[in-house]
Phi, psi and omega in degrees: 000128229230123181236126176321317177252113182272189212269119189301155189294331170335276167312304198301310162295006179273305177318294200290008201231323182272312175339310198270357158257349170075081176228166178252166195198093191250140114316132183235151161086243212266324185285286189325331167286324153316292166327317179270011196243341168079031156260130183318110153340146128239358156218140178275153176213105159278157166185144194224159153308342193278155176262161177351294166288341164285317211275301195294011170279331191299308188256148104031286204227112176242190110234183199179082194227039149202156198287029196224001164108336184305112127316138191249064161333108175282120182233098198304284194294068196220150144273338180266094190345314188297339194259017185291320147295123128289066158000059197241118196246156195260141161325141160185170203251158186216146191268190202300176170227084180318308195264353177047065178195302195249117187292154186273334198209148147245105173259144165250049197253054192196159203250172143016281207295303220285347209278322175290316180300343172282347200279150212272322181240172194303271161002309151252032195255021191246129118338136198198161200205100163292325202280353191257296183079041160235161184235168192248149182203050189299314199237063153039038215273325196272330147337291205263359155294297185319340160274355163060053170231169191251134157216141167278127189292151199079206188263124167313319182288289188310284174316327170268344147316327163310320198194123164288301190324324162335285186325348188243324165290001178262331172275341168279310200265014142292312166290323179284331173276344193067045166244151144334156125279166185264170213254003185257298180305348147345275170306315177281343161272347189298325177269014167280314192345307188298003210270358177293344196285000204251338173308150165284129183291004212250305180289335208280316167327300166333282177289335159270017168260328202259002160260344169299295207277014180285216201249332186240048190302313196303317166318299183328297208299293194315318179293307187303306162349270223300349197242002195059019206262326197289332166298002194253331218251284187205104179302321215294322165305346193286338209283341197270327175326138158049022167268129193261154185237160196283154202301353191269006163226118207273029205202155176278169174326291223308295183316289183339285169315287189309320151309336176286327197282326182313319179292323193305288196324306225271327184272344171087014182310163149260158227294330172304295213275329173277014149288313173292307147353301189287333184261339191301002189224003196307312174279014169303323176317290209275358167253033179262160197194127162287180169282160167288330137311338158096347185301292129309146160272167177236189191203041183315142176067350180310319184307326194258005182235334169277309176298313170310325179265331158339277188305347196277282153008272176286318170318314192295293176296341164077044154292176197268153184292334189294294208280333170310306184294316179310272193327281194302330156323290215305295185267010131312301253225354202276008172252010217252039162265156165216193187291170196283335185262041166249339181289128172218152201312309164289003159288319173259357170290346162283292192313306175321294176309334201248338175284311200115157174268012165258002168256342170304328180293346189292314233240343169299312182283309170322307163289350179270353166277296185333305173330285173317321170248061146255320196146310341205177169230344155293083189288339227242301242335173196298323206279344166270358169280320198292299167324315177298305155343267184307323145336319176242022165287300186307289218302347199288176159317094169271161201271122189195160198311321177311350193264351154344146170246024170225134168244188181279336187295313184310294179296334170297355178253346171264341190261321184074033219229151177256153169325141180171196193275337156328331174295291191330301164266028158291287196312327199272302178321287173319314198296313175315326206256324142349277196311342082053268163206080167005302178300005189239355181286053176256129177316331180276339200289323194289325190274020163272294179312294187322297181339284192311324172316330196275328174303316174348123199279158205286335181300308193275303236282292163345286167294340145286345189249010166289294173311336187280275237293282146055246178310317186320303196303305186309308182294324164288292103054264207295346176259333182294345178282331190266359154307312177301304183305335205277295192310313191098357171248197187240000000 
């Protein structure tokens, strides 16, 4: 069997090094299902027959600090994070799951076949003898990738009774696969659900980030919906269903929200900025309202009422305080649009203040999600170019005496001069020649050129540095057009 991706010597030397003790050594589970899917792993998992203290007589550098048999390989010599750890767990059988999360018992009295069979979906139920280039498949797991289906193995019930959290990993790698479920394993989480209720919020958290960060989280919120599952994750979202929005939107909250985050994913966005996306409209239920004409709804605050249930949100999911406060900025401040000629430059240096200037660009993308799951065909339109604009106006450098790698108290201390308008066209004079040539803005090259300056009689001194301010405007000038111009507006 032939793979877009080979099997790194990391690994390879894991397999061949117990192999060579005359152990047995398949790759399992999530790499082998990449592999036959032409997807990179992102982590390898081995399993052999040899038990624990057997594995760590093998390698060099191990660890071993849990109850289920996993050995940890170390490989000191890697550049790639993913392969510094290998994984190698011994075939094994497992016993009830009282709390339905964990097996009560590990036995490593077991072969392959009994190794696979505990295991939660088909897909990952495979096996691969890299050195062979065979697979072990007892449950038809590479059938159901070619059928782009999620299946359990066995009986479905039993297995999420084992780990409810299954039941939430059957909806990430839906989203992450672009796949189906199969319509039995459906049926058994829907009559599964609760068992999440049972879950740690820390694993539940886990699995809905890796479904916010696949290529399809809108499938995923929907696939969840649609399963009973979403009342377990983020209720708040069932409340936006079938709430209507006003004619400037082709779609009700819910839709609405899930295209904006679907766009961020489509766009490569990060796990913050498609959070936001999803949430930024979370208070629309309790703040819509009619108008007084009866014409329209409104949605006064949502935005400030929307940060407030955010913040509910993510605490609740037991996220890090760093990506919460972002994530919840984004959506205060994800309303800060006005009209085009109302944007004005100190408007937008208050927006800069209250977001910062590592989140505004942040928070730029966010409305162009928003944009999008109105219907819109556009992210961009002139008024977020014209915002972007003045955005990256405030922000820039100006060109002024401050870009000096020199000031005036240095000439006044090399010079030996008391304050007065000689600095001023020193400083403007430098600035000229600076602009000039970039390469001379060193502190020893500028205070030999000041030196020579202060001699200068003050009249001719003036008019250089009159030419220095000059050039600034001019310089100045010449970056805001090509900003306007970068942008498309005027």
């Amino acid at each position: 069997m032939t793979y877009k991706y080979s099997i790194p010597k990391e690994v390879s030397q894991v397999t061949n090094s117990l192999k060579n003790k005359g152990f047995e050594a398949f790759l399992v589970g999530g790499c082998v299902r990449d592999l036959i899917l032409n997807k990179k792993p992102k982590d390898w998992d081995v399993t052999t027959n040899a038990k624990p203290e057997q594995i760590m007589e093998i390698f060099p550098e191990t660890f071993y600090e849990n109850d289920y048999g996993t050995v940890g390989v170390v490989n000191e010599e890697t550049e790639d994070g993913t392969l510094k750890i290998v994984e190698v767990t011994p075939f094994r059988l497992e016993g009830g799951y009282s709390d339905k999360r964990r097996p009560d018992s590990v036995s490593f009295e077991a072969t392959l076949e009994d190794d696979l069979e505990r295991r939660d979906f088909t897909i990952n139920a495979i096996a691969l003898d890299v050195e062979k280039e065979y697979v072990v498949d007892p449950f038809k797991g590479q059938e159901d990738l070619g059928s782009n289906l999620i299946k359990a193995v066995g009986n479905p019930i039993d297995r999420f009774n084992e780990d409810g959290l299954r039941i939430l990993r059957a909806v990430r790698l839906s989203a992450e696969l672009g796949f189906s479920i199969d319509l039995e394993t459906e049926k058994a989480i829907l009559e599964t659900s609760y068992l999440l209720k049972e879950m740690a919020t820390e694993r539940i958290r886990d699995e809905f980030i890796r479904m916010i960060e696949s290529n399809e989280p809108m499938l995923g919120i929907i696939m969840a919906k649609k399963l009973g599952i979403l009342r377990y994750i983020v209720p708040e979202l069932e409340e936006t269903v079938d709430v209507e929005q006003n004619k400037a939107h082709s779609y009700d909250v819910w839709t609405h929200s899930l295209k904006s985050l679907q766009h961020a994913a489509d766009r490569g966005w990060p796990l913050k900025i498609r959070l936001a996306a999803l949430l930024h409209d979370i208070s629309k239920p309790e703040s819509r309202r009619r108008s007084k004409d009866k014409e329209k709804w409104t949605f006064y605050g949502h935005e400030v009422t929307g940060a407030r249930r955010a913040l509910t949100i993510m605490r609740r999911l037991k996220f890090a305080n760093d990506i919460t406060e972002e994530v919840v900025k984004l959506v205060r401040w994800h309303m800060f649009f006005s009209d085009t000629e109302k944007i004005t430059l100190s408007a937008v240096r208050r927006l800069i203040a209250s977001v910062g200037k590592d989140s505004v660009w942040d928070l730029v993308k966010v409305r162009m999600c928003d944009r999008i799951g109105t219907g819109r065909p556009k992210e961009s339109p002139y008024r977020l170019r014209k915002y972007q604009s003045m955005i990256e106006e405030v922000l820039r450098d100006p060109v002024n005496v401050g870009m000096l790698e020199i000031d005036g108290k240095d000439i006044m201390d090399a010079a030996n001069i008391e304050p007065g308008p000689k600095i001023g066209f020193i400083l403007h004079a430098l600035l000229d020649e600076v602009l000039d040539d970039p390469t001379i803005n060193k502190k020893d090259i500028l205070t030999k050129k000041a030196l020579d300056m202060v001699k200068m009689d003050l009249k001719e001194l003036k008019k250089l540095g009159e030419r220095g301010k000059n050039k600034k405007e001019e310089e100045e000038t010449r970056k805001i057009e090509d900003i306007r111009h970068k942008y498309k507006v005027q």
